[in-house]
N, C-alpha and C positions, 0 to 999 in steps of 0.2 A: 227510270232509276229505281232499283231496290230499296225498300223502306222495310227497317228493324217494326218487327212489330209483336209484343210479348205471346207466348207462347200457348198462354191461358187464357188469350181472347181467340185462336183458331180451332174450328171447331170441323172433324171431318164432315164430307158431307154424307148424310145418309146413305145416297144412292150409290157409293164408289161402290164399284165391282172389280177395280185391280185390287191381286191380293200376291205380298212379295212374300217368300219363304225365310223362314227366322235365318238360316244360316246365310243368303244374299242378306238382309236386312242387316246382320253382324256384320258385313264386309264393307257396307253403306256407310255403316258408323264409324267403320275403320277410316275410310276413306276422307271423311269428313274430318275424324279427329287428327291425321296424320296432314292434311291439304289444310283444312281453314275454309273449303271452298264446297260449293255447290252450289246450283242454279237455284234462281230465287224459285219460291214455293208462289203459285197462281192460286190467289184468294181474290173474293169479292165479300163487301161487305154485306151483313145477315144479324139482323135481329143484335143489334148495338155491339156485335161484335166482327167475325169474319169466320165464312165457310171456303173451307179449304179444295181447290177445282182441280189441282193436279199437284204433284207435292208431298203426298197422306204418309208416305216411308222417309221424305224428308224429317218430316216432323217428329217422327218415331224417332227417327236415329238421331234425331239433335235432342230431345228430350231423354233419352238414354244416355247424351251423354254427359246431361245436366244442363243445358244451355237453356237461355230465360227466354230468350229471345229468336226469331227466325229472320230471315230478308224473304223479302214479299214482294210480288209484284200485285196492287191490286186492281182490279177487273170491276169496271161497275156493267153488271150483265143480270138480266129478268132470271127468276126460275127456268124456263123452258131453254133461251142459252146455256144456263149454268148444266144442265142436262147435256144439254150437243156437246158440250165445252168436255163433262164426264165421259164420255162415248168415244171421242176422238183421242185428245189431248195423250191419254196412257194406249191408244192403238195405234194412232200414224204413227210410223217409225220404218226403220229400214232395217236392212240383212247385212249382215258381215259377208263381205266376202273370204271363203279362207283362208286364200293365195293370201291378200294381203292382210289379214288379223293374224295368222302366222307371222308374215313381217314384223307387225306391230310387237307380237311376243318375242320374236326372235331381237329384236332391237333391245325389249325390259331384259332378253336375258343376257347379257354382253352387260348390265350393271349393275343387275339384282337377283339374288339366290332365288329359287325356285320354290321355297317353303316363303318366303316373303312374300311372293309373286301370288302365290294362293291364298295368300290372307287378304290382298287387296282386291285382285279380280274375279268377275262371276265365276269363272273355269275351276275345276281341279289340279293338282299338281299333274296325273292324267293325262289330262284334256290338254293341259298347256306345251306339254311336251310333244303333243301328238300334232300341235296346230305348228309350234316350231321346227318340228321334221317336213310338217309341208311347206312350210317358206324353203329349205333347208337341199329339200329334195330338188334332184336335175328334173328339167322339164322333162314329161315321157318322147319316145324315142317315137316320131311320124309311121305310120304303119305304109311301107310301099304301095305304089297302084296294083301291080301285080299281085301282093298279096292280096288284096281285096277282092281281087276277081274272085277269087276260091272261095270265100269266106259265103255260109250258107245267103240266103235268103227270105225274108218271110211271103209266102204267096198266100190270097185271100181271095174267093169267090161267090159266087151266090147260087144258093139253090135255094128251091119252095120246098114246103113241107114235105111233100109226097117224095122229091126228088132225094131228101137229107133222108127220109125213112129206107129208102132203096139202098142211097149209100152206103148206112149202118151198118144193113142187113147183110150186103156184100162184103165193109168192112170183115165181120165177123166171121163171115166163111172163108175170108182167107187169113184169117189168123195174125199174131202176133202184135207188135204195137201200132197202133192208129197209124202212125207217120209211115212206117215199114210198109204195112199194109197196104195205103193210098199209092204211095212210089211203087210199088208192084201194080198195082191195078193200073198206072197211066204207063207202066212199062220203063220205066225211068232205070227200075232192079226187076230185078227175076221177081215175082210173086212167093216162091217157093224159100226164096231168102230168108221173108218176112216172118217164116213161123219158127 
């Protein structure tokens, strides 16, 4: 259970290495002062006060927006946790997918304008529009078996030094581009194509 705990006893912790950029950081605030909500901030108690473990742009954006107070969840954890605890806590994290964060945008925008929508979420007006054309968009169209047949190929082989030296060397005397080239030399096109 989250416990209030005033604002001028959380102290960050030296070592944090996440660092949010002011205009996310503004959107933070925003979100906070429009909800009332965010996850409690992870402290552990430090030197008769409390070091803050994950949280550090919580705390900004509620002090920005005058608030005395934060909700805390606190952690009784050694220096050397309170470290691993730094390391992980702002890295584990997962990836949007953007089939569905398109959904998700596609859903805010059926009830809220678009300059709205960019003052609460990380994206730009931009980005939000582009992620809504892809929820938006038909699935693409299966490419036939038969087309595939045609569709080039990458081939890959091995030679030793001496043997790539030779190769070059011929490359060069029959002129034109490396690919053209090679396909003439295995007879695949004319040689004569290639230049």
């Amino acid at each position: 259970m989250p416990t209030p705990i005033p604002i001028e006893q959380l102290h960050a912790h030296p070592a944090n290495s996440n660092v949010m950029p002011a205009k996310l950081l503004k959107k933070l605030a925003a979100h906070i002062e429009r909800s009332g909500r965010y996850p409690p901030v992870i402290v552990r108690p430090h030197d008769g006060a409390y070091q803050v473990l994950d949280g550090h742009h919580r705390i900004e954006a509620l002090k920005s927006l005058g608030h005395a107070e934060a909700q805390c969840e606190v952690w009784e954890v050694d220096d050397r946790e309170a470290l691993v605890l730094l390391t992980t806590l702002n890295r584990l994290e997962g990836s949007d997918d953007p089939k569905k964060r398109g959904a998700l945008v596609g859903a805010l925008m059926e009830g809220m304008a678009l300059p709205a929508m960019a003052k609460l979420l990380p994206e730009d007006a931009g980005r939000l529009k582009a992620l809504a054309s892809i929820h938006a968009a038909p699935p693409p169209r299966p490419i036939r078996p038969e087309a595939l047949a045609s569709s080039p190929v990458a081939v890959t082989f091995f030679v030793t030094k001496e043997q790539r030296r030779a190769l070059e060397r011929r490359l060069e005397e029959v002129g034109g581009t490396r690919e053209s080239a090679l396909l003439g030399l295995t007879g695949v096109i004319d040689a004569t194509q290639s230049k």
